[in-house]
N, C-alpha and C positions, 0 to 999 in steps of 0.2 A: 504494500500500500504506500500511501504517497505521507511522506513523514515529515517534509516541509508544509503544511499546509495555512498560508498566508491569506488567503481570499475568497470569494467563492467561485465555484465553478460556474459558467454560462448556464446549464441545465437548471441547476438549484434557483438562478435567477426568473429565467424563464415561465417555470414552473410557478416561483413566489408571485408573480408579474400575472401568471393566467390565475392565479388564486383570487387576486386583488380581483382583479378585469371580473370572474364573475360574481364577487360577491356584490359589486358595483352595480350589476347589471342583473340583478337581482334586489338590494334596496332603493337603487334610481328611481323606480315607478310608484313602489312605497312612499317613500316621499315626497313626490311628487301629487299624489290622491292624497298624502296624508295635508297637505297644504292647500289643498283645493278645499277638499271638505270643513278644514277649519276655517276657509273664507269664507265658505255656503254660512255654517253654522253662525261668525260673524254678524252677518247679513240677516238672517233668519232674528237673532235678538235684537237688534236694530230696530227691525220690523215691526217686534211684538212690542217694543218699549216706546216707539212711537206710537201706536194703535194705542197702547194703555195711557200714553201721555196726554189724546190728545180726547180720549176718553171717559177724562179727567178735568179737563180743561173744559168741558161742554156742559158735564155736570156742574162743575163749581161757577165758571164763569155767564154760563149760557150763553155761548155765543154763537153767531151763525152757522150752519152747514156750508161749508164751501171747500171747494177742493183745493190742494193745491200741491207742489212738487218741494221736494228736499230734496239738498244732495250735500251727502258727507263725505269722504272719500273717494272722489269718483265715483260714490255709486247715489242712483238718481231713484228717490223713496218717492210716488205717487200717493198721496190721502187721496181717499175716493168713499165721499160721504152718497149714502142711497137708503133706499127702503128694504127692507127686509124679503126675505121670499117666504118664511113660512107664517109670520105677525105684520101686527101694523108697526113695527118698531124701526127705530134707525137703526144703520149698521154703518159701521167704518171699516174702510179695508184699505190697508198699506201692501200697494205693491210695487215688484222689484221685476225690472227686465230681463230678461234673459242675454248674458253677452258669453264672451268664450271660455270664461272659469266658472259661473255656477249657470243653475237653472231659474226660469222665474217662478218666483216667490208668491204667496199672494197671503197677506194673513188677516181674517175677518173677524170684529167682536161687536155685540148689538149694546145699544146704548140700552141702561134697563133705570 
């Protein structure tokens, strides 16, 4: 056997090198969705904390139904005040467009 052994061999390299390479290309995609999803979910509380804000704000304040847009981080929150489909009650619904990291959102609560 080789009794100077100062380095590593090419192979040992190679080898450590496709190791790396797939466990790469095997967590890549993982986080990748794992970033996506926690933008969706972002977006998703945004939504609901808007709807309950402004839910809030109609109770206490009583003020008009009117619609209108928000945008926080690049992303663009529609209020969309209506009437109800199963009561005669209001409802508010905050939604969210669909662009090329989440899907569209839509989150509805009745004014009670």
């Amino acid at each position: 056997m080789l009794r100077n052994n100062n380095g590593f061999f090419l192979l040992e390299l190679l080898l450590s090198l496709s190791a790396l390479l797939m466990v790469s290309l095997f967590l890549l995609p993982l986080l990748m969705d794992l970033r996506e999803g926690s933008q969706q979910l972002e977006v998703e509380n945004k939504a609901q904390k808007l709807m309950y804000e402004e839910l809030q704000a109609k109770l206490l304040d009583n003020r008009f139904f009117t619609n209108y847009t928000f945008i926080e981080n690049k992303v663009e929150y529609q209020i969309i005040w209506g009437d109800s489909v199963m009561n005669d009650q209001k409802e508010v619904c905050v939604k969210v467009e669909r662009s090329s990291y989440r899907s569209e959102t839509k989150i509805c609560g009745l004014l009670e």
